[in-house]
C-alpha positions as CSV (number, residue, x, y, z in Angstrom):
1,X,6.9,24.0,-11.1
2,X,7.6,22.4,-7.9
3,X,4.5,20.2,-7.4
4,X,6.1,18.4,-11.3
5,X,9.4,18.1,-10.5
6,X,8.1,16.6,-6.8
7,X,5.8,14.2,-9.0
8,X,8.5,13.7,-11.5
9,X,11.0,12.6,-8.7
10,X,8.5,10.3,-7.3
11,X,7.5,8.4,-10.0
12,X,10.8,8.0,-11.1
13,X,11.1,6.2,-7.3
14,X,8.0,4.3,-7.7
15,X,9.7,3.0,-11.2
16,X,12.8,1.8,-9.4
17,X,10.8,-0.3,-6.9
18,X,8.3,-1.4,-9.2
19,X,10.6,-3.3,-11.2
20,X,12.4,-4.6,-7.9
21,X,9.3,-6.2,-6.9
22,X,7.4,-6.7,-9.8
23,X,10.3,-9.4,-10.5
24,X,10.5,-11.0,-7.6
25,X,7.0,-11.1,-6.6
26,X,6.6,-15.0,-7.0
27,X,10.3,-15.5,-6.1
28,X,10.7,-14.0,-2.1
29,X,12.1,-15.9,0.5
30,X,9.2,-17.9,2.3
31,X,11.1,-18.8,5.5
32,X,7.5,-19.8,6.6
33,X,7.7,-22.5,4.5
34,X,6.4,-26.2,6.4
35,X,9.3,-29.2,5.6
36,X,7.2,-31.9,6.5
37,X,4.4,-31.0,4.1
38,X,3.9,-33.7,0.9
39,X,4.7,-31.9,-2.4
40,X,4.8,-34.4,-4.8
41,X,3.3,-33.3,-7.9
42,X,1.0,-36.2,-7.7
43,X,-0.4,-34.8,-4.5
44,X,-1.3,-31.4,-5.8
45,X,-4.8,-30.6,-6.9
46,X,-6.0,-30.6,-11.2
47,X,-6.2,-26.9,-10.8
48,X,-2.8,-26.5,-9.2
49,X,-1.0,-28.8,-12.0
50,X,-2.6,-26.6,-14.6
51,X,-1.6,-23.1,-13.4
52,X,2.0,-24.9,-12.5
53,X,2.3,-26.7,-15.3
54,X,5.9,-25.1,-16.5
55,X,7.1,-26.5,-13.6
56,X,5.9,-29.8,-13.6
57,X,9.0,-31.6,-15.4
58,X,11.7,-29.5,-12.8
59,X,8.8,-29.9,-9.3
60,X,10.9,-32.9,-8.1
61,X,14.3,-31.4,-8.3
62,X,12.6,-28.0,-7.0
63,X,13.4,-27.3,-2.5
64,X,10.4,-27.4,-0.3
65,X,10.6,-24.1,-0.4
66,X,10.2,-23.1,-3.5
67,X,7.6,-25.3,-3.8
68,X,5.4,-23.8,-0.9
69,X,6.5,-20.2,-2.6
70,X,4.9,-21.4,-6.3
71,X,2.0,-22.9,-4.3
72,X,1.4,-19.4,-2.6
73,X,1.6,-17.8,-6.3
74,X,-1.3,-20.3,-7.6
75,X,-3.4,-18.6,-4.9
76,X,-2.6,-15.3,-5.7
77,X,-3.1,-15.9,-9.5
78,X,-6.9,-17.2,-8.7
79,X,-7.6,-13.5,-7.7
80,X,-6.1,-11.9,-10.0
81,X,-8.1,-9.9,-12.6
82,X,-7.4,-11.0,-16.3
83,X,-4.8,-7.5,-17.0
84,X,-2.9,-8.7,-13.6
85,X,-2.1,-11.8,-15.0
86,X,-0.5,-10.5,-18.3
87,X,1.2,-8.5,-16.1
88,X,2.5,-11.1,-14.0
89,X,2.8,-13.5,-17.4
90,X,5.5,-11.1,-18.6
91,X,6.9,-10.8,-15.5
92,X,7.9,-14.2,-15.7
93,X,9.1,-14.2,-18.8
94,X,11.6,-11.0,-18.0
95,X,12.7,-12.7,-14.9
96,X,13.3,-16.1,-17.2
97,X,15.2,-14.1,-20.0
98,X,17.8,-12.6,-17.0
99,X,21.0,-13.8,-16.9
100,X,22.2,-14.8,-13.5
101,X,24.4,-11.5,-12.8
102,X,21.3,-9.4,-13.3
103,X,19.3,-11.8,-11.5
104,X,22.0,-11.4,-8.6
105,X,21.6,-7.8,-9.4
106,X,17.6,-7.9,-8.9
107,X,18.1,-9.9,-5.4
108,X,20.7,-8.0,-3.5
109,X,18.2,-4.6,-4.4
110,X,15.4,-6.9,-3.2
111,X,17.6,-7.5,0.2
112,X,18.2,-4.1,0.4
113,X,14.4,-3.1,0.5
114,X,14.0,-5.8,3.2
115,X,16.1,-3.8,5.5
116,X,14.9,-0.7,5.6
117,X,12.3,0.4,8.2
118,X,8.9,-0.6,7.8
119,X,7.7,2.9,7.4
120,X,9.5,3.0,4.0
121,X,8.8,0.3,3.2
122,X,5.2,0.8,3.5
123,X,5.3,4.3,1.4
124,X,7.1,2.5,-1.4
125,X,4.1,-0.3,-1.5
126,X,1.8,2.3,-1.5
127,X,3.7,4.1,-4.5
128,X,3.5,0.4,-6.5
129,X,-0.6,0.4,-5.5
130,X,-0.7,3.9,-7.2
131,X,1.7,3.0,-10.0
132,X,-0.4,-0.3,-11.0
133,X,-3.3,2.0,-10.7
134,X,-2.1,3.8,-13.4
135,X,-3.3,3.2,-17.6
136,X,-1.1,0.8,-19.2
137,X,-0.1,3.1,-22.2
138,X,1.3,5.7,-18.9
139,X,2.4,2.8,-17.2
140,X,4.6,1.8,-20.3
141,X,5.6,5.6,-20.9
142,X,7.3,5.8,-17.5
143,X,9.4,2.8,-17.9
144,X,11.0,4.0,-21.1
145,X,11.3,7.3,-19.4
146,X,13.1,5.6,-16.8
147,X,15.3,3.1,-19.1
148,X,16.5,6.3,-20.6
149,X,18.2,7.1,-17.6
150,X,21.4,7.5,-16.7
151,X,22.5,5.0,-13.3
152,X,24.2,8.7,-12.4
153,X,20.8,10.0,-12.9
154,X,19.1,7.7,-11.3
155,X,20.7,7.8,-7.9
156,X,20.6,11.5,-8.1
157,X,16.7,11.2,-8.3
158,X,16.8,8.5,-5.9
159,X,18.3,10.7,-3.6
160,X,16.0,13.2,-4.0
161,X,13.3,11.5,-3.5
162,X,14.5,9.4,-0.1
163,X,15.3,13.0,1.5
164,X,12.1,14.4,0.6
165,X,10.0,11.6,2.0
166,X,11.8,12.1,5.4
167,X,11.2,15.4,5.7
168,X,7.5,14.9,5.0
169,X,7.4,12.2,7.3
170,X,8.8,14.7,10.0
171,X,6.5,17.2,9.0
172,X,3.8,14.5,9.6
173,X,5.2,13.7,12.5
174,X,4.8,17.0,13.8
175,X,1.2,17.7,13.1
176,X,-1.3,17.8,15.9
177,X,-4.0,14.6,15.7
178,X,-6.7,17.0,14.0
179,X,-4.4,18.6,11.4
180,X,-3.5,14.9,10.7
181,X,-7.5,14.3,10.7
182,X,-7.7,16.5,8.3
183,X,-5.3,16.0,6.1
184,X,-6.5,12.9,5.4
185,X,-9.7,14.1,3.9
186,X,-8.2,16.2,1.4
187,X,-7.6,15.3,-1.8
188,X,-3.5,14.7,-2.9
189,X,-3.2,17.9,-4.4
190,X,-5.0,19.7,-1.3
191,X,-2.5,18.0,1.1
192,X,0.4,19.1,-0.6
193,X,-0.5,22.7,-0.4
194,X,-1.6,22.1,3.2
195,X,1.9,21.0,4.1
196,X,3.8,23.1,1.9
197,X,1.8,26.3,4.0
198,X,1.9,24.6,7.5
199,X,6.0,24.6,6.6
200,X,6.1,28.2,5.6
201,X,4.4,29.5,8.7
202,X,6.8,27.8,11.0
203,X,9.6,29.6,9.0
């Protein structure tokens, strides 16, 4: 009963994140970005005009860098399997349909993520790897499961979740470097009964 709820709680997590990033993908901050470059759309190659072409009658009016950021997209689309780029196709196309207080809403969650340690943020990009992994019919099921949510509920799982994952990661953090070894041969199942009886003999 435990082991579901525990998997319950997380995907509900991964869900939250998922949709953070899954909407701003192609819109994060590139302060990388070169000013001096030339982005005229004259100066970009065939291929780039046709996977930008949406863009084409706004690219003048568009900063440096956003343009660098939609130029990074194009090369991420080119190795993309066909199902990735439906995905990211509708993407686009929930991001478009936003109004500009959700958008707001999307960005200041997007800001939040940036802050938190890199640890965490590494566990939640692992949850999106496994969530993506995942059929699209499951995929679609845990959305609506998710939509059906309350924001009270939500935060309560949330919660949850975020204090769980620290006490793993002290639990981790406390292994020796051949429990850790091995732990990381065992399947997920395997691990979680590993830690759950590591904890109960040091109670």
């Amino acid at each position: 009963m435990n082991k579901i709820f525990s998997n319950n709680i997380l995907i509900k997590l991964i869900l939250v994140f998922f949709c953070l990033f899954t909407s701003l993908e192609l819109l994060a901050d590139d302060t990388r970005a070169v000013q001096s470059d030339n982005l005229s759309w004259g100066a970009l190659s065939h291929e780039q005009r046709k996977i930008l072409r949406p863009f084409a009658v706004k690219w003048p009016e568009l900063s440096v860098k956003r343009k660098h950021l939609l130029l990074k997209g194009v090369r991420r689309w080119k190795t993309m399997t066909p199902e990735q780029r439906e995905n990211a196709r509708g993407r686009l196309k929930r991001w478009q349909n936003m109004d500009e207080a959700k958008r707001e809403h999307v960005r200041k969650r997007y800001e939040r993520f940036k802050a938190l340690p890199e640890d965490e943020r590494k566990i939640i990009r692992q949850k999106m790897r496994w969530f993506r992994s995942l059929p699209k019919d499951k995929r679609r099921a845990l959305r609506n499961r998710w939509e059906k949510m309350t924001p009270l509920q939500r935060e309560h799982f949330k919660n949850k979740v975020i204090k769980r994952q620290k006490m793993r990661r002290e639990i981790l953090r406390r292994l020796s470097p051949s429990e850790k070894q091995k732990l990381r041969r065992m399947s997920r199942p395997d691990r979680i009964r590993y830690i759950r009886r590591w904890k109960a003999q040091r109670h």
